[in-house]
C-alpha positions as CSV (number, residue, x, y, z in Angstrom):
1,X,19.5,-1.5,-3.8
2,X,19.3,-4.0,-1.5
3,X,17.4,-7.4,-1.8
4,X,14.8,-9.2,0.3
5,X,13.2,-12.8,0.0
6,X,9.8,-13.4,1.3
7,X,7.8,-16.8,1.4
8,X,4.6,-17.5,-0.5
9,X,2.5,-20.1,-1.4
10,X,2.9,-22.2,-4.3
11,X,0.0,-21.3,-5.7
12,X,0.6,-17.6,-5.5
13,X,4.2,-18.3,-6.8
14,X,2.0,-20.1,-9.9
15,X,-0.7,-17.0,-10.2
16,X,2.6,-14.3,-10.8
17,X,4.3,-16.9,-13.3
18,X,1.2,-16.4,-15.2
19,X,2.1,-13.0,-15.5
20,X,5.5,-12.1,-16.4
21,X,4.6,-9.2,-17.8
22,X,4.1,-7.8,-14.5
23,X,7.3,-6.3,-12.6
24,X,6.5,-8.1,-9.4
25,X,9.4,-6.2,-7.9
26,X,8.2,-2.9,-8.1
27,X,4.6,-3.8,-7.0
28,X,5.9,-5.2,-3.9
29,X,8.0,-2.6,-3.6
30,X,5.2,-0.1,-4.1
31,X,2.8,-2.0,-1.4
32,X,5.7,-1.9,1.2
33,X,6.3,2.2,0.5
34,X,2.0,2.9,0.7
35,X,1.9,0.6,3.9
36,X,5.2,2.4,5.3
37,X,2.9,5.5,4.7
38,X,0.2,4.4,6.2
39,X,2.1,3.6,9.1
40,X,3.8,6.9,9.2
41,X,0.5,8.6,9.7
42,X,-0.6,6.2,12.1
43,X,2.3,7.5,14.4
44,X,2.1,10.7,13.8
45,X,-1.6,10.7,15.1
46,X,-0.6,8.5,18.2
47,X,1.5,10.9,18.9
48,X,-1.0,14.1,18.8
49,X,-3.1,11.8,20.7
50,X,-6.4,13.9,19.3
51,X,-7.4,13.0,15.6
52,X,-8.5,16.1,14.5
53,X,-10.8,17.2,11.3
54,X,-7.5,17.3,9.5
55,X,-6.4,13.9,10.3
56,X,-9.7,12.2,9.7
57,X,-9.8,14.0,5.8
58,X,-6.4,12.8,5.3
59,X,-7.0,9.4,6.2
60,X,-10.2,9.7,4.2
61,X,-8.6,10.8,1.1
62,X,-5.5,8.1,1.1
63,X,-7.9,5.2,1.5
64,X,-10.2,6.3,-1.2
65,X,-6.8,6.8,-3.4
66,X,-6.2,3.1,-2.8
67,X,-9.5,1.7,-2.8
68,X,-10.0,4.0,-6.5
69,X,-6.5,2.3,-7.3
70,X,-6.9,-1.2,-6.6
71,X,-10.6,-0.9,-8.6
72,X,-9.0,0.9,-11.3
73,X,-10.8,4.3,-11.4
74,X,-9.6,8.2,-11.2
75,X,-9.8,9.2,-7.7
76,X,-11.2,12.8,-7.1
């Protein structure tokens, strides 16, 4: 597996030490692979160039999913 190093704030930096319980690793790595998603979609509509129906209810149900996620609920 390879490694990356990102900058962030001090305070932020301060916020995870609080927490290191958390496996700030695999969050991050989590975020980038939805947002990758997210992005994969994007370009797969750009390149229909029509958002059909289909495209709308997907996009529909994977923000819910993360909206339900970050909140902490069941998603439907």
């Amino acid at each position: 597996m390879a490694n990356i190093t990102l900058a962030i704030t001090e305070e932020l930096r301060e916020q995870l030490q609080r927490h290191k319980e958390v496996n700030w690793s695999a969050v991050i790595r989590n975020a980038l692979q939805e947002h990758l998603a997210r992005i994969k979609i994007a370009e797969a509509i750009a390149q229909k160039g029509k958002l059909t129906k289909k495209d709308a209810d997907e996009i529909s149900r994977i923000i819910n999913s993360n909206v339900a996620k970050k909140l902490g609920i069941k998603n439907k």
